[in-house]
C-alpha positions as CSV (number, residue, x, y, z in Angstrom):
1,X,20.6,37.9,-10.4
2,X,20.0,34.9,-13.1
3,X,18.7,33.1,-10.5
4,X,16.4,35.4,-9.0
5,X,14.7,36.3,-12.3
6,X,14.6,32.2,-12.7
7,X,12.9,31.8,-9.5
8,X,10.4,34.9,-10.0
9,X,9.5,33.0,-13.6
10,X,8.7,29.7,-11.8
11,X,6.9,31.5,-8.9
12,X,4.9,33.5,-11.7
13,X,4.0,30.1,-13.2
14,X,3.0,28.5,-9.9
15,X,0.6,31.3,-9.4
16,X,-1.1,31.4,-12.7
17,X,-1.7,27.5,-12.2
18,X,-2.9,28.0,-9.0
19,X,-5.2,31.0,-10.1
20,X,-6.4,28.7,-13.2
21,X,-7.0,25.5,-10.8
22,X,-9.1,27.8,-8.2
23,X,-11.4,29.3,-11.2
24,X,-11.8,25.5,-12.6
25,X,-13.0,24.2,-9.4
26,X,-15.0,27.0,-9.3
27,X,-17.2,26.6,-12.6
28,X,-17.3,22.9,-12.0
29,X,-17.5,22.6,-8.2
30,X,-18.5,18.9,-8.3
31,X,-15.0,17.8,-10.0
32,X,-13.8,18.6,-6.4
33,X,-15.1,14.8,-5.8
34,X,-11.9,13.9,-7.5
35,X,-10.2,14.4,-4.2
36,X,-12.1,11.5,-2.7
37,X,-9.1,9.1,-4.0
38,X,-6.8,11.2,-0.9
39,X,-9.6,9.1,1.2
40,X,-9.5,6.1,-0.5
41,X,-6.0,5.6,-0.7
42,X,-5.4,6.3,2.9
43,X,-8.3,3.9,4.0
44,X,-6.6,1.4,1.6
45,X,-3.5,1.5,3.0
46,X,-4.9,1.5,6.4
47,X,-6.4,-1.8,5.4
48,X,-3.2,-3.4,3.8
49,X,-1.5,-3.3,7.7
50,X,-4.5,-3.8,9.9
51,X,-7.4,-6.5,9.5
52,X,-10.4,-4.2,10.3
53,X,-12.9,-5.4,12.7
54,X,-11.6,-9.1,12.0
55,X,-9.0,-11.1,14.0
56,X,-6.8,-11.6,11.0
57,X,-7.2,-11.8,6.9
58,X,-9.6,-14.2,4.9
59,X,-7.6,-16.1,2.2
60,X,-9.3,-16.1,-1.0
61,X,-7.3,-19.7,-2.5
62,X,-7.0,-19.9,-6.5
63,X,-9.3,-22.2,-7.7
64,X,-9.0,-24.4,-10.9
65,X,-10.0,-22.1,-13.2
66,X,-7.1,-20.2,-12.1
67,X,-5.0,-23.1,-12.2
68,X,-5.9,-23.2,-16.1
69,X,-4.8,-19.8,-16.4
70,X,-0.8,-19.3,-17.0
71,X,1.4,-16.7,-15.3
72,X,2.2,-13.9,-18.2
73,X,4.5,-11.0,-17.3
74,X,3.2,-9.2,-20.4
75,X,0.2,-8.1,-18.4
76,X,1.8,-6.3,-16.0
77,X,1.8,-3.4,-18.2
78,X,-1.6,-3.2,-18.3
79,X,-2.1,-3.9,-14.8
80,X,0.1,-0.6,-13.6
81,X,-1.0,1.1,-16.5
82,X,-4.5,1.5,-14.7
83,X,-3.2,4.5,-12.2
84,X,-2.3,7.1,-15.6
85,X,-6.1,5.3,-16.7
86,X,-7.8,6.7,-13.9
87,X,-6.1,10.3,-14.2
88,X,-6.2,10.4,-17.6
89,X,-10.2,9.8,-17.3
90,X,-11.1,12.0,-14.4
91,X,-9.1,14.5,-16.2
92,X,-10.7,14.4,-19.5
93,X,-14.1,14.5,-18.2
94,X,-13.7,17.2,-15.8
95,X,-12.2,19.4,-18.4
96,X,-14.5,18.3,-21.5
97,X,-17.5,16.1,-20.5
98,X,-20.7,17.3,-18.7
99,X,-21.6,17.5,-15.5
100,X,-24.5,14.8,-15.9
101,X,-21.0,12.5,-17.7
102,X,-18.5,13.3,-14.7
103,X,-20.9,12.6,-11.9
104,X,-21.8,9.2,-13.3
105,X,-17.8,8.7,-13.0
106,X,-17.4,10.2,-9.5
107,X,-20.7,8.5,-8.0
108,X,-20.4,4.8,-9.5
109,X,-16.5,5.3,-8.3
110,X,-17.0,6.4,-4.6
111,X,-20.2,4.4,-4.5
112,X,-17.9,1.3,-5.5
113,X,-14.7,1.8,-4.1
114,X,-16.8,2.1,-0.8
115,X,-18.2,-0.9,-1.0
116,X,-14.8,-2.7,-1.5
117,X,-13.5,-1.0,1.3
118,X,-16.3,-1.8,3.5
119,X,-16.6,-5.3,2.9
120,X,-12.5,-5.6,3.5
121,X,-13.0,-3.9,6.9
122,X,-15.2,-6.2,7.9
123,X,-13.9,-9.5,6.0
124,X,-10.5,-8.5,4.8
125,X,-9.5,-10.6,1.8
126,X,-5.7,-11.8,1.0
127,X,-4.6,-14.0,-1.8
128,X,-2.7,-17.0,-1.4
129,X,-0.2,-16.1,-4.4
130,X,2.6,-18.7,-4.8
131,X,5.7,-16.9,-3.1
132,X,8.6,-18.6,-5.5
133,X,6.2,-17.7,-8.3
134,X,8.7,-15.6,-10.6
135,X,12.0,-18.0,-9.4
136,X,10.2,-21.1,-10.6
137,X,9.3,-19.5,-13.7
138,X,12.7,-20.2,-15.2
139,X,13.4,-17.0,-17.1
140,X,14.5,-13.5,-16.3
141,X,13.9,-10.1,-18.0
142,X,12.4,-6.8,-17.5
143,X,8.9,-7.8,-17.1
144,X,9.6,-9.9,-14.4
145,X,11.7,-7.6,-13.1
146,X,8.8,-5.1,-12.7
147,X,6.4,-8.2,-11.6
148,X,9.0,-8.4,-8.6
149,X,8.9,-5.0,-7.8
150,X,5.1,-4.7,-7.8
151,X,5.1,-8.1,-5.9
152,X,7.6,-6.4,-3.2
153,X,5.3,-3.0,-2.8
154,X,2.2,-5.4,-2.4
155,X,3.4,-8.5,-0.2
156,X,1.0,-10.3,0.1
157,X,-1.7,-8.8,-2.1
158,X,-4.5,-7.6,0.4
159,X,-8.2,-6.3,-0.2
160,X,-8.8,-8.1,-3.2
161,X,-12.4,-9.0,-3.2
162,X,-13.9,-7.8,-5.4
163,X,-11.2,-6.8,-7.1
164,X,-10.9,-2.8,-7.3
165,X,-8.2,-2.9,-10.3
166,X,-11.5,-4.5,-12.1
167,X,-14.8,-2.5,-10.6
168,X,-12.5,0.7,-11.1
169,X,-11.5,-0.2,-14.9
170,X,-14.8,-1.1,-15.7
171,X,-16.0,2.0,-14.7
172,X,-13.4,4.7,-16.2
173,X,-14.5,2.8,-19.7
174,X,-18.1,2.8,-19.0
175,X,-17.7,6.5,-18.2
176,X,-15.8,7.1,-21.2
177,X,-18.5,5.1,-23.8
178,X,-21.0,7.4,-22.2
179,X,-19.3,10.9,-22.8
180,X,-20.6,12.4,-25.9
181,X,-17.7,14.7,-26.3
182,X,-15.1,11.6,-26.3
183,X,-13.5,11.0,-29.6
184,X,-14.4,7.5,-30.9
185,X,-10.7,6.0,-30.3
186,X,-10.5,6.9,-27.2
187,X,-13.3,5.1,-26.1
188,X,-12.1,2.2,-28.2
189,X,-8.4,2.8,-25.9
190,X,-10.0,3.4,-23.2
191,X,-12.4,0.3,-23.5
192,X,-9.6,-2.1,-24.4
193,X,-7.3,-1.3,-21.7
194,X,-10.4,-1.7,-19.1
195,X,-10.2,-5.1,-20.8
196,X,-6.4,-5.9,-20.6
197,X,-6.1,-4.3,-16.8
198,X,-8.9,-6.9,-15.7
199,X,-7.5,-9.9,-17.5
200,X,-3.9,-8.6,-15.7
201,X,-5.0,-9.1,-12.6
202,X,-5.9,-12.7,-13.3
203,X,-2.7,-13.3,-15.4
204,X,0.4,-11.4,-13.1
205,X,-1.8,-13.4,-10.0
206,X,-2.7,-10.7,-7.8
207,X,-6.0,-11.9,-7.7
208,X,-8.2,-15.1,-8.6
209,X,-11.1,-14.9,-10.9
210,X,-13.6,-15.0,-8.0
211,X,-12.0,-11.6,-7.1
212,X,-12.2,-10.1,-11.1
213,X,-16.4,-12.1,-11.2
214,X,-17.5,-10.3,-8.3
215,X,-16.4,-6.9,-9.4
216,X,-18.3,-7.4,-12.5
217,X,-21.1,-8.2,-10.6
218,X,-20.9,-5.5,-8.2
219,X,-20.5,-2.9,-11.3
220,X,-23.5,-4.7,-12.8
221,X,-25.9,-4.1,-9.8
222,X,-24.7,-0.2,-8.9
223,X,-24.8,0.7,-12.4
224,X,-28.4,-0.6,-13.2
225,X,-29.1,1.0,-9.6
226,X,-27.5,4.5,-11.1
227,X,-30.1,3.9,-13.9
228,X,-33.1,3.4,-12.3
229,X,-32.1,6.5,-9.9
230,X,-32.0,8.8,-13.0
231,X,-34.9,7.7,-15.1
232,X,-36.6,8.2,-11.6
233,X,-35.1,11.6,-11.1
234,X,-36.0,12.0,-15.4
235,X,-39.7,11.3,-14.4
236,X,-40.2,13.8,-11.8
């Protein structure tokens, strides 16, 4: 009987989220484009195990300016802190930020990620990352530890220019410095962790700088692009 009244409590829950979600989704239709990351992370994936159109992967070889920069463990917080980033931010802006703020995040997002993903199909990328990296570092502890175990889910690290973990960071704080209704720490947060997450990805070597440069650049040209789009549209 316990059980039963547990189980109509949880079902009761279930369905009031459920009801909540459906009348969300229908004041703010255009938050459904959150659901393009189902897409992207199956074409991703897609891409780690097959080469595309190509007869095998491109290696993308550190360079010297990589050479310069050391291996630091402390960065792979940052670096796997950037899949709560992205929810955190599409959450936050679909619930308080305008349509005009969340459509900048979705369209300079999809219009990104889309690139990256096309340009891997058709030239996928690989790193040449050291492979007795973390042995030869000569110490042990629980950020190498996770290191390892991000290193063993991405062996070896594939579709990596440009460099999503960068184009997508820079755009969650862009995004977020745009939003009227976001709180001035947040954006301050949100703007230093876009900042960590790219230098990670340099310093854990999952990618070279070439990788973290060209999503800059990339970011750089779609979001002037966005611009010049809306003060078109503003015109009219």
């Amino acid at each position: 009987m316990i059980f039963k009244r547990k189980w109509c409590i949880i079902a009761t829950r279930k369905e009031r989220i459920k009801i909540k979600l459906i009348n969300f989704f229908k004041k703010k239709p255009y938050t459904l484009l959150t659901f393009y990351w189902l897409f992207q992370i199956i074409w991703y994936s897609l891409l780690v195990r097959f080469p595309g159109f190509a007869d095998g992967y491109i290696m993308v070889e550190f360079n010297s300016v990589d050479a310069m920069i050391p291996f630091c463990e402390w960065f792979i917080l940052p670096y796997v802190l950037w899949y709560p980033f992205i929810l955190f931010t599409n959450v936050l802006l679909a619930k308080n930020g305008t349509k005009k703020e969340y459509m900048y995040l979705a369209i300079m997002t999809i219009a990104g990620m889309l690139v990256c993903l096309i340009t891997n199909t058709i030239c996928p990328t690989e790193i040449a990352r050291d492979p007795n990296l973390l042995e030869n570092l000569g110490r042990s502890n629980i950020l190498t530890k996770l290191t390892a175990f991000i290193y063993a889910c991405d062996d070896p690290p594939r579709v990596v220019f440009p460099s999503m973990h960068v184009y997508g960071s820079v755009v969650l704080a862009a995004a977020l410095i745009r939003s009227r209704n976001v709180k001035g720490y947040v954006k301050i947060s949100g703007t230093v962790l876009a900042v960590l997450i790219c230098l990670s990805t340099v310093f854990v070597k999952q990618h070279s700088i070439i990788d973290l440069v060209a999503a800059v650049i990339l970011f750089a040209i779609l979001h002037t692009v966005y611009i010049i789009v809306e003060k078109i549209k503003g015109a009219r």
